[in-house]
ROSE-4610 file (N, C-alpha, C; in Angstrom, 1 decimal, always signed):
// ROSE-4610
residu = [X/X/X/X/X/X/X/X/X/X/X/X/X/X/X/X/X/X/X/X/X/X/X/X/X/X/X/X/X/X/X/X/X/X/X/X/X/X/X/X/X/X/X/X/X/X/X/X/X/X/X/X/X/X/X/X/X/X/X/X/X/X/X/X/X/X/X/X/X/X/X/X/X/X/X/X/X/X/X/X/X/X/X/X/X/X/X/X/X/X/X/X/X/X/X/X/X/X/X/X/X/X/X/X/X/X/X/X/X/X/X/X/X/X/X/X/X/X/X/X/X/X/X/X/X/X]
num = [1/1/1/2/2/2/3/3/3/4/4/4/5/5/5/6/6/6/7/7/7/8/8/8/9/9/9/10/10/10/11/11/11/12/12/12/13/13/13/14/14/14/15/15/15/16/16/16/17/17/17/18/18/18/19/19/19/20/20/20/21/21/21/22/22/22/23/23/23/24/24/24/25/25/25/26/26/26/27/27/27/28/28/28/29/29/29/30/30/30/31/31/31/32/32/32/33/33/33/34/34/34/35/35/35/36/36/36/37/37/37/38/38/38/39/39/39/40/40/40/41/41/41/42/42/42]
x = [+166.5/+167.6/+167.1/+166.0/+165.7/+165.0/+164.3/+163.6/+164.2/+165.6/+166.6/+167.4/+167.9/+168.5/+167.0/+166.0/+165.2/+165.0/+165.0/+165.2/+166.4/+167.5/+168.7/+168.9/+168.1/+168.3/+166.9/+166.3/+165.0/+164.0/+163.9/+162.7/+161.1/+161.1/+160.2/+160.9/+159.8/+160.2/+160.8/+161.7/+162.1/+161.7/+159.9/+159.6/+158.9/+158.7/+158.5/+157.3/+156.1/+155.4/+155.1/+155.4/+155.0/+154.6/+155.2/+156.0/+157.5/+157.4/+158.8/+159.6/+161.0/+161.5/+162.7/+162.9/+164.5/+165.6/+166.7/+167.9/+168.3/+169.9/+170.7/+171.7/+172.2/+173.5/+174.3/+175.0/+175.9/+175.5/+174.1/+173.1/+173.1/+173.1/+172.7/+173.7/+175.2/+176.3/+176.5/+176.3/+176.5/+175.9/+174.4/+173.5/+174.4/+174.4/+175.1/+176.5/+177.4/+178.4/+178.6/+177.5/+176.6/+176.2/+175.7/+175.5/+176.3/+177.2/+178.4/+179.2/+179.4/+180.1/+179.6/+178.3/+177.3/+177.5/+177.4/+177.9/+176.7/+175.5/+174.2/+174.4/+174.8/+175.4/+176.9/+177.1/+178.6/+178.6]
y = [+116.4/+115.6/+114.8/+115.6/+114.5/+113.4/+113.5/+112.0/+111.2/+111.5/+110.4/+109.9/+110.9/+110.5/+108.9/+109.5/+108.8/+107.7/+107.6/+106.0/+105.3/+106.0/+105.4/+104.8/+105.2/+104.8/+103.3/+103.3/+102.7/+103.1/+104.6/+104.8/+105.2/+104.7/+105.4/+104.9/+104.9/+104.6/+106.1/+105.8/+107.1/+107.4/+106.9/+107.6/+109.3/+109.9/+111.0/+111.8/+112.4/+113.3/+114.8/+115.0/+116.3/+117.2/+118.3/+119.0/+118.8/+117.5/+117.0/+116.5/+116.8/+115.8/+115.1/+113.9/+113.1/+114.1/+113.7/+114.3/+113.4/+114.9/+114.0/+113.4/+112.5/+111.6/+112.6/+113.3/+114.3/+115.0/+115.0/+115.3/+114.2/+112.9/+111.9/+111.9/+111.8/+111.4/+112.2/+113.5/+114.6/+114.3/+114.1/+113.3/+111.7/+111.0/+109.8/+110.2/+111.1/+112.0/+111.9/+113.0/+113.1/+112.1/+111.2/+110.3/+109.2/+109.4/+108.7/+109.1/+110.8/+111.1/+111.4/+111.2/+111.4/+109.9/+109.1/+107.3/+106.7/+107.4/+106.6/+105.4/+105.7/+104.3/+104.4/+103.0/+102.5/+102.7]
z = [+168.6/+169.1/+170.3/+171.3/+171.7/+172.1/+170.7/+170.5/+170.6/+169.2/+169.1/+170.0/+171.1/+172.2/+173.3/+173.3/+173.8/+172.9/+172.3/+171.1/+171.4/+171.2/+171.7/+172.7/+173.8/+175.3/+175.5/+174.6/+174.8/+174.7/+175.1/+176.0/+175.1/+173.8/+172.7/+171.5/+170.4/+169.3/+168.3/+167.4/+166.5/+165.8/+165.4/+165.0/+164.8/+163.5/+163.9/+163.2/+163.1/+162.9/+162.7/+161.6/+161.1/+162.5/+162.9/+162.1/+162.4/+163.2/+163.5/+162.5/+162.3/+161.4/+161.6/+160.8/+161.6/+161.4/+162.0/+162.0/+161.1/+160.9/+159.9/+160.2/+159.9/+160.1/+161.0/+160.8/+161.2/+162.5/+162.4/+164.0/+165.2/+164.6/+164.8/+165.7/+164.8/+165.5/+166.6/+167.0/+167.6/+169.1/+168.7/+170.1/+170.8/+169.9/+170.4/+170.7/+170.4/+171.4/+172.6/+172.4/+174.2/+174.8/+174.4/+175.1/+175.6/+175.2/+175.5/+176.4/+176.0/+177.2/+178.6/+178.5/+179.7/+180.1/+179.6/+180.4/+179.7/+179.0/+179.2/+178.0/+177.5/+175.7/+176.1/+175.0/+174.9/+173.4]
């Protein structure tokens, strides 16, 4: 989660490397949540 959060924000690209793997939609939404209700995204 928080790569994607760091993608989100700018800070890094989303990509990801073994043994990492992407989240899923439903993950996704959960992080951008948070980050919303933290102020950092609209």
């Amino acid at each position: 989660g928080v790569k994607y959060a760091m993608s989100r924000l700018g800070l890094c690209s989303d990509e990801v490397r073994l043994p990492l793997v992407g989240l899923s939609d439903p993950t996704k939404a959960l992080v951008e949540e948070g980050l919303r209700h933290a102020g950092l995204i609209n």
